[in-house]
Legacy VTK file of the C-alpha trace (Angstrom):
# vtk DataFile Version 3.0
C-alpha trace
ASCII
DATASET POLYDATA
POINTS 469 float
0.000 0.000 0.000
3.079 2.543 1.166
4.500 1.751 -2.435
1.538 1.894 -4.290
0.628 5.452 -2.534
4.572 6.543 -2.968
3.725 5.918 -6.836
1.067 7.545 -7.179
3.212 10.622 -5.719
5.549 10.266 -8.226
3.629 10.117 -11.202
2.374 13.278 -9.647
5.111 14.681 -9.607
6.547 13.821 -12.641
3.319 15.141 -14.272
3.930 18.125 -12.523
6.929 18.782 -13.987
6.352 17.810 -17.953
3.713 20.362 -17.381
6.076 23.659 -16.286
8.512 22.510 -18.969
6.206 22.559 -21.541
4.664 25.719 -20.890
8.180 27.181 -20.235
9.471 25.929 -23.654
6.146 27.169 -25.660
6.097 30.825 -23.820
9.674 30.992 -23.983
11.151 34.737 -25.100
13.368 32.593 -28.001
10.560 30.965 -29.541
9.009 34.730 -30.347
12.541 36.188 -31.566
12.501 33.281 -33.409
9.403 33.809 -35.518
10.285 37.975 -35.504
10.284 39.006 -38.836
13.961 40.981 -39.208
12.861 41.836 -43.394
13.485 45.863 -43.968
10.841 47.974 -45.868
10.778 48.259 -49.574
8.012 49.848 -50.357
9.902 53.521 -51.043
12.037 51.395 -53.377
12.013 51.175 -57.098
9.986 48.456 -57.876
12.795 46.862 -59.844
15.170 47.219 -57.562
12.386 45.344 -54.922
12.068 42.843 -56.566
16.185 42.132 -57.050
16.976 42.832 -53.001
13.517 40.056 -52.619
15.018 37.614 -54.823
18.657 38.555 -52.812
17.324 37.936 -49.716
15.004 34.570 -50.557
18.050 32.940 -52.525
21.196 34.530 -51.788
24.192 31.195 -50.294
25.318 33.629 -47.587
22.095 34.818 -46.299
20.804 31.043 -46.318
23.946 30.063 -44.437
23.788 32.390 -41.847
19.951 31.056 -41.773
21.104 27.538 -40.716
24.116 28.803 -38.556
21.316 30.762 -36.114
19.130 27.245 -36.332
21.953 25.432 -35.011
22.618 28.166 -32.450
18.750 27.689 -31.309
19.330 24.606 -31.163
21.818 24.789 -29.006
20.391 26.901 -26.552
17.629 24.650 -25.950
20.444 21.590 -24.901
21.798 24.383 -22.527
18.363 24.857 -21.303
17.759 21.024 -20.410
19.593 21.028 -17.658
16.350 23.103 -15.695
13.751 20.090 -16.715
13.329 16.929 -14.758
15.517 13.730 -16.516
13.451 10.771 -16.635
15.472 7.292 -17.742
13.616 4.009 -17.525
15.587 0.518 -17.942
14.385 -2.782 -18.041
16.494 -6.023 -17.945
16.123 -9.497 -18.575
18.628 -12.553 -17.798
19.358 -15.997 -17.738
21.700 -17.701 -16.061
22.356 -21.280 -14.785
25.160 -23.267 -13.289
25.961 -27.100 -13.365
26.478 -27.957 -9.941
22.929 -26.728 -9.016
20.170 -28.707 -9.378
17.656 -25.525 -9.982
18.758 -25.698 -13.494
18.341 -21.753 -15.584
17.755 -19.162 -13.205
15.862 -15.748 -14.667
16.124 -12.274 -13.688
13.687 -9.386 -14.567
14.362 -6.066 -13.776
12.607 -2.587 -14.273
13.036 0.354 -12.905
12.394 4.432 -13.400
14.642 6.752 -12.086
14.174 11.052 -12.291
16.964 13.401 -11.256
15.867 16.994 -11.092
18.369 20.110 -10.669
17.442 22.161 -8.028
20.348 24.714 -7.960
23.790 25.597 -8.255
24.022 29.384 -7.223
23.741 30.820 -11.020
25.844 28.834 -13.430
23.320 26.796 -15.208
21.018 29.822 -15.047
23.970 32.647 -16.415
24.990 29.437 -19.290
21.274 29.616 -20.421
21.874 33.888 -20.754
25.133 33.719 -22.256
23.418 31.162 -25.030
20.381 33.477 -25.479
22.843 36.787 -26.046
24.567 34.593 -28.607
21.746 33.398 -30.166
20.499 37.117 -30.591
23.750 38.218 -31.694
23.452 35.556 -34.582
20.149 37.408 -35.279
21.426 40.555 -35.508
24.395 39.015 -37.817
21.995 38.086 -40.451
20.446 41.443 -40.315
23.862 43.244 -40.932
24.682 40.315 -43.602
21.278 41.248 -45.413
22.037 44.883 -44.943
25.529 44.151 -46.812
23.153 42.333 -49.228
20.784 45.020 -50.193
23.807 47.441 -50.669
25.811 44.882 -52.655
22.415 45.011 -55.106
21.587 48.288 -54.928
25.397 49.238 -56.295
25.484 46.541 -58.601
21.946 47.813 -60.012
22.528 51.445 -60.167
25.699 50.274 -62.180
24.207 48.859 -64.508
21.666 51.808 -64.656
24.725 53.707 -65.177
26.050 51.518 -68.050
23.017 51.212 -69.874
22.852 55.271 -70.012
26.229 55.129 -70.731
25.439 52.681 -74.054
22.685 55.431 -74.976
24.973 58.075 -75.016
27.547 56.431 -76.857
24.820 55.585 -79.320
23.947 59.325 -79.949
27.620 60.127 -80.447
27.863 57.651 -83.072
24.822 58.954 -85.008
26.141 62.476 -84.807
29.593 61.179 -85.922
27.407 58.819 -88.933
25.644 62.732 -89.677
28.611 64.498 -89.156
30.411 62.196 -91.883
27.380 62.864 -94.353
27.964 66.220 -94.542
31.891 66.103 -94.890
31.416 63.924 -98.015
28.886 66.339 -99.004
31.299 69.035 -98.604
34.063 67.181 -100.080
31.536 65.959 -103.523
30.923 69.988 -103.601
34.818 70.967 -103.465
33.451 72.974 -100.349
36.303 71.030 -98.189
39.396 68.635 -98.331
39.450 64.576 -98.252
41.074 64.930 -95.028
38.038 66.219 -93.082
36.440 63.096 -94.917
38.887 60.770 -93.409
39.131 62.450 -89.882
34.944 62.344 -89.794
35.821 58.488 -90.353
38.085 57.910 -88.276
36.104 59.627 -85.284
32.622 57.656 -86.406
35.322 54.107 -86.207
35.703 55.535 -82.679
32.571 56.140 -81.471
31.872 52.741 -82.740
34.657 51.034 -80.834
33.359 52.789 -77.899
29.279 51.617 -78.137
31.127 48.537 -78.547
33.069 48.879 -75.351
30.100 50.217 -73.623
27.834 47.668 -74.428
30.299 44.923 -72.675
30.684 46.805 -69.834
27.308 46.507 -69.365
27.381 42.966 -69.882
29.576 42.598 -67.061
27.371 44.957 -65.137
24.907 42.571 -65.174
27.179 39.694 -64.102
27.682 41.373 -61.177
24.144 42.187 -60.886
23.362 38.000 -60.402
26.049 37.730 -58.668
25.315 40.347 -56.018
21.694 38.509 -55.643
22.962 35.435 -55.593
21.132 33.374 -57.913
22.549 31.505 -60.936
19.876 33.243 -63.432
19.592 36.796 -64.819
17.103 38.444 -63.991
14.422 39.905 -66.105
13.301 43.216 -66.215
13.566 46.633 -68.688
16.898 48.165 -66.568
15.109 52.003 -68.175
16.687 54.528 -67.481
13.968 56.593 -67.780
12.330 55.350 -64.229
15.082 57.597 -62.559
12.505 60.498 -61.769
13.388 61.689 -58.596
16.586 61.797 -56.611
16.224 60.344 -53.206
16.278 63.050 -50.750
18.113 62.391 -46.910
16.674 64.947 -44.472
18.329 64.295 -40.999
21.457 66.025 -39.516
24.475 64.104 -39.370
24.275 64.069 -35.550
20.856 62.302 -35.870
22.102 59.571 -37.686
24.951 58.850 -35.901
22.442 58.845 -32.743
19.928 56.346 -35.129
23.086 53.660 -35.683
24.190 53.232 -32.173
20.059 52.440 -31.611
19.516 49.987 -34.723
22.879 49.516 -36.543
22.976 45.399 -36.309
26.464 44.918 -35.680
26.067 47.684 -33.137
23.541 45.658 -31.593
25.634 42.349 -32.474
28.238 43.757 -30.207
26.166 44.540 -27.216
24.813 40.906 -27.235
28.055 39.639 -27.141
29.223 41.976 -24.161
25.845 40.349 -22.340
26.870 37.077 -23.230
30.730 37.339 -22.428
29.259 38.604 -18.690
26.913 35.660 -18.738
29.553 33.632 -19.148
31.814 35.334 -16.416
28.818 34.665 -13.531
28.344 31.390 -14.520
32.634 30.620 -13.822
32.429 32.719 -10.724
29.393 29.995 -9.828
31.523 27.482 -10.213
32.698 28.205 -6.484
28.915 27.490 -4.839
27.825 23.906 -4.450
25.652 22.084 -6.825
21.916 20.755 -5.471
20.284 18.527 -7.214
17.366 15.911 -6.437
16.671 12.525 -7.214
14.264 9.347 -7.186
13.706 6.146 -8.095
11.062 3.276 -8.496
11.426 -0.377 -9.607
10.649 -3.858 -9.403
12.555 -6.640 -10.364
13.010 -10.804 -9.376
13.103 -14.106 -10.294
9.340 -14.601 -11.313
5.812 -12.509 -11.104
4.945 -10.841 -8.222
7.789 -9.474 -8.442
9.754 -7.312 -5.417
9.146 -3.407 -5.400
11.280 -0.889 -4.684
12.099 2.890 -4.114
14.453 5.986 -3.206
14.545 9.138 -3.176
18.025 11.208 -2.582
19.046 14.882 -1.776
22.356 15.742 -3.196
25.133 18.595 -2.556
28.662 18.490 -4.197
31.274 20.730 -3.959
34.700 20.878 -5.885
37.350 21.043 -2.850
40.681 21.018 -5.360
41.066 21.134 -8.831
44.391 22.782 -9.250
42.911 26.184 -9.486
41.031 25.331 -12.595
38.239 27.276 -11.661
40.448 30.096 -11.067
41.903 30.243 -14.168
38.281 30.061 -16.187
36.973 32.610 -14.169
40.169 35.272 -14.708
39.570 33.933 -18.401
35.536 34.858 -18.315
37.226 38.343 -17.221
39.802 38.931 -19.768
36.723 37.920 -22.694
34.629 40.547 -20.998
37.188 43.431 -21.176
38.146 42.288 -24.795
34.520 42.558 -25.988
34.497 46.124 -23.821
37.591 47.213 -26.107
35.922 45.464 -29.032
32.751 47.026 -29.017
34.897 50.713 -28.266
36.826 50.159 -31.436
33.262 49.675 -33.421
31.885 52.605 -32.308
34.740 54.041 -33.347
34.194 52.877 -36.970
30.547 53.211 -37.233
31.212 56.983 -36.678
33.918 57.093 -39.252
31.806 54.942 -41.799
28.838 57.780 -41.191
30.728 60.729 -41.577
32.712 59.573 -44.927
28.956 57.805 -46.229
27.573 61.504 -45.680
30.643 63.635 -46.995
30.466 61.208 -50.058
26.587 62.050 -50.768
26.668 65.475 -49.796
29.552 65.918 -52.596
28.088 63.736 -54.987
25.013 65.576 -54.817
26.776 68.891 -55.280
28.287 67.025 -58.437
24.893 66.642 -60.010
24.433 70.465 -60.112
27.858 70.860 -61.628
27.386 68.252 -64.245
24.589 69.219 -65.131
25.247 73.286 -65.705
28.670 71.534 -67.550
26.159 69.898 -69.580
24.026 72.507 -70.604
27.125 74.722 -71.472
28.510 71.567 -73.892
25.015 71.391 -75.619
24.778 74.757 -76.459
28.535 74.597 -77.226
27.827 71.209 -79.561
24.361 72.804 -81.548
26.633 75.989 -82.456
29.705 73.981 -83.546
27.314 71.891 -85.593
25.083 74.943 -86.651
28.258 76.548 -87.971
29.593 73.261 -90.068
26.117 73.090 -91.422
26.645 76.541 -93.094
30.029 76.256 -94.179
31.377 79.123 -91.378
32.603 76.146 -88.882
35.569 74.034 -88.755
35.888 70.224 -88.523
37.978 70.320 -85.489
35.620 72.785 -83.945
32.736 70.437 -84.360
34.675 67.159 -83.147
35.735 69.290 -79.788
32.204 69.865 -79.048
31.070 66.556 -79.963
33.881 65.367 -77.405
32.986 67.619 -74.685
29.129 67.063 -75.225
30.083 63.069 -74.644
32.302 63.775 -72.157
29.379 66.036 -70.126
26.807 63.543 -70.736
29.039 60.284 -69.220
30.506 63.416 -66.239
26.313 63.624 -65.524
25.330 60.071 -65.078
28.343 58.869 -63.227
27.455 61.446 -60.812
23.617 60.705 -60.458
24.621 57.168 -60.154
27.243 57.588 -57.481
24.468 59.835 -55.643
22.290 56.626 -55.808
25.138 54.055 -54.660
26.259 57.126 -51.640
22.219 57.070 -50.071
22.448 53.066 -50.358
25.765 52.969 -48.361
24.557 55.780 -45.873
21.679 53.334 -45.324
24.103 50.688 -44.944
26.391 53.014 -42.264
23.208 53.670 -40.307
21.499 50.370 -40.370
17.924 51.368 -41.870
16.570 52.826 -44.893
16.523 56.667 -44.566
15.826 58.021 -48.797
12.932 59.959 -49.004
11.522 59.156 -52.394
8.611 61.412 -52.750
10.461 63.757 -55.308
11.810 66.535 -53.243
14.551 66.938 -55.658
13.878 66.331 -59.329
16.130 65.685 -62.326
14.604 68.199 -64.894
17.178 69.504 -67.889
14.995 73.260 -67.660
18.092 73.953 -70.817
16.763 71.515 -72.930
14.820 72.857 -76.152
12.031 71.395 -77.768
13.397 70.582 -80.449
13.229 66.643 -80.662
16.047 66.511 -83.052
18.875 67.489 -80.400
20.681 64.945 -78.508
19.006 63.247 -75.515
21.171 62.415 -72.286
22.195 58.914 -71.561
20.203 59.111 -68.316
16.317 60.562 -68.616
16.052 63.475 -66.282
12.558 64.008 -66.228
LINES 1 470
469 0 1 2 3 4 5 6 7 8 9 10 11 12 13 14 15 16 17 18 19 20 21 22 23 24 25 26 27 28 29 30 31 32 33 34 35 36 37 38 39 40 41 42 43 44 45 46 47 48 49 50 51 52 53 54 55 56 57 58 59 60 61 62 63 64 65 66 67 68 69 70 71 72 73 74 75 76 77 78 79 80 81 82 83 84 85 86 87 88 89 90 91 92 93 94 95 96 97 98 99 100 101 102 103 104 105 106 107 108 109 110 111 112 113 114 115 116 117 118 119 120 121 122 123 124 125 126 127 128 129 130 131 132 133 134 135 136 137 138 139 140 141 142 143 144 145 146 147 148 149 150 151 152 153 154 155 156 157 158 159 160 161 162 163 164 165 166 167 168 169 170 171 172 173 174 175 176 177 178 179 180 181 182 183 184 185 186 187 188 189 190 191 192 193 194 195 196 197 198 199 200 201 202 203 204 205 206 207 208 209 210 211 212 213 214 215 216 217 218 219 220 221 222 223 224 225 226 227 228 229 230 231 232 233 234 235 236 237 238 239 240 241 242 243 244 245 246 247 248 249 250 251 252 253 254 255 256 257 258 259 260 261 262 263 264 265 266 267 268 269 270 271 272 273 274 275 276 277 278 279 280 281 282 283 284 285 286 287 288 289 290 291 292 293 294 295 296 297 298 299 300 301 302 303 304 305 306 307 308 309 310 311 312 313 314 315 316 317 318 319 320 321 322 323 324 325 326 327 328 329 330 331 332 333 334 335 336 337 338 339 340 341 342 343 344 345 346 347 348 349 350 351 352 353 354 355 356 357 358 359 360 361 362 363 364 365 366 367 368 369 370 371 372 373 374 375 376 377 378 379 380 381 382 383 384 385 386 387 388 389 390 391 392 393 394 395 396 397 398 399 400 401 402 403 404 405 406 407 408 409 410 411 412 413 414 415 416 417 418 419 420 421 422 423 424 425 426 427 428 429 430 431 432 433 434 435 436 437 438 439 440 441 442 443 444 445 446 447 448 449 450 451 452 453 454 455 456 457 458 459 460 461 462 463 464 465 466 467 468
């Protein structure tokens, strides 16, 4: 009856426990980080450049490594975590045995028994492990956010590139035709007796140029787009127009530098990355300095076991302390270890700071120049079109030279590649600001526009290799 009744306890008990570790492992703060969606807004974005950062993120090897790396590390932290729940073992057994000097002939044994060992405490070190493998697991978290920040930027550069080599194969294309019109009217000249073969000749040998370099142009932007896949990731090319004319707007950064470098230290991911690891390294330090207090743990057992059926019960139940008296200052050493690990994740995270503010200030210099470059390129550019429609104005009529024209036809190229390198490097300067401060900051609604207010309406002039509407 005592055994039957001490049983009953236990199951009880054990019951008791499956439940608390079940609702502790369901409710648990990991499980929700886990499911926390860490994908940045797109919706400011240009839809083609969405959709190349959504294929990036859903396919790119790095992003789906780092992906399995924080699964393991979950993983992990719920073996740390064990150690709180009861441990349950149950054996069962089953011999024969016999011997020829006895007369009882085989002799069988059957024995089963459970037996549950439950930690009770141990002064903080199980408790601190657990902490230390929850700040690593969230510092793997924030390590795939700065890997898919590193992501976006890769494909945002790569993109505007080829933006920016597309144009380029535009305006090379123009300069050919006005070096294929410009040739025209030399042999016209020339059938006339109005000029010499050798304007002939130089017209050709500028139109074989401008060829060469639509040529060049157009494998640049081949590779462009190599680098393009490559920045997403994925092992096809992607298909979509690459116009330049959906370049309408130049996106427009409104805070102060101060305000940004405030916004990293609050949401840059290696920022946050390093402050995990500083919680973690401290875990770890109070969980060696609890190496010193005793260990408490519980335990209990039921079986039953004999020769045949009924067979002979039996039970226990056990409080035990231990305490490591000498272990040739092993515990000494881990703990002055712990220490040292703390201090070098202090300096660490010092030194990043450091480098965030440095990657800020040189992300904003570069934008705020590159954005004064726009307005220079593009008054240079007005000043070479009006400069290229005289020169050819003046060859038209006879009054202009051929060296005259072929400067302003140089300049005019020149201008046009001078204005969309520096709308491009605008583009890639906001994406690595974004990058420096952790979050997307562009301001898309149109704040500053692209308009050409020089250009005439007269549809046979030139275009620019990028559209500035």
């Amino acid at each position: 009856m005592v055994s039957i009744t001490l049983m009953n306890k236990f199951t009880v008990f054990s019951l008791f426990f499956f439940i608390i570790s079940f609702l502790f492992l369901f409710f648990s703060p990991v499980r929700a980080e886990e499911t926390s969606s860490v994908e940045p807004a797109y919706d400011s974005m240009n839809e083609e450049v969405r959709s190349c950062i959504l294929q990036a993120i859903d396919n790119h090897p790095d992003l789906k490594e780092m992906r399995l790396r924080i699964e393991q590390s979950y993983y992990q932290l719920g073996q740390v975590r064990a150690s709180f729940y009861p441990q349950i073992d149950f054996s069962s057994s089953y011999t024969a045995s016999g011997n020829q000097s006895l007369q009882a002939g085989t002799v069988y044994d059957y024995s089963h028994s459970f037996s549950l060992r439950q930690y009770i405490t141990d002064f903080g070190r199980t408790s601190n492990s657990v902490k230390a493998s929850f700040e690593n697991y969230v510092a793997s978290m924030c390590e795939l956010k700065s890997l898919e920040d590193s992501v976006i930027y890769d494909v945002k550069s790569a993109y505007y590139k080829c933006i920016a080599a597309k144009s380029l194969i535009e305006a090379n294309q123009e300069s050919v035709d006005a070096y294929t019109e410009h040739l025209k009217q030399a042999e016209a000249f020339f059938a006339a007796g109005q000029s010499s073969k050798i304007e002939v000749t130089s017209a050709e040998v500028n139109l074989t140029n401008a060829k060469y370099a639509l040529i060049e142009s157009k494998n640049a932007f081949q590779l462009a787009l190599v680098a393009l896949v490559n920045a997403m990731g994925v092992s096809y090319e992607p298909v979509f127009d690459l116009s330049t004319g959906n370049i309408r707007h130049l996106p427009e950064i409104s805070a102060s530098l101060e305000d940004l470098l405030i916004a990293a230290q609050l949401q840059r991911p290696d920022i946050l990355q390093s402050e995990a690891l500083l919680r973690a390294a401290e875990a770890s330090c109070a969980a060696a300095a609890a190496d010193f207090a005793p260990t408490v743990s519980g335990s209990a057992g039921y079986g039953w076991g004999g020769e045949h059926y009924p067979m002979t019960h039996s039970w226990r139940l056990g409080l035990t302390m231990s305490i490591a008296i000498a272990d040739g200052n092993a515990r000494v050493y881990k703990l002055k270890e712990a220490k040292a690990r703390v201090e070098a994740v202090k300096a660490s995270n010092e030194r990043l700071l450091q480098n965030v503010r440095q990657d800020i200030h040189s992300a904003f210099i570069t934008m705020q120049t590159a954005k004064e470059n726009i307005q220079v390129t593009l008054k240079a550019l007005e000043l070479a079109r009006e400069n290229f429609y005289l020169a050819e104005s003046r060859y038209r009529v006879g009054v202009g030279s051929n060296l005259e024209f072929i400067d302003a036809q140089v300049s005019l190229l020149e201008s046009r590649i001078n204005r969309i390198s520096s709308i491009m490097d605008y583009y890639v300067a906001v994406a690595a600001l974004e990058r420096a401060v952790g979050t997307e900051l562009a301001d898309y609604s149109g704040t500053l526009q692209l308009k050409d207010d020089s250009k005439s309406e007269d549809d046979s002039k030139p275009e620019d290799g990028v559209s500035e509407h």
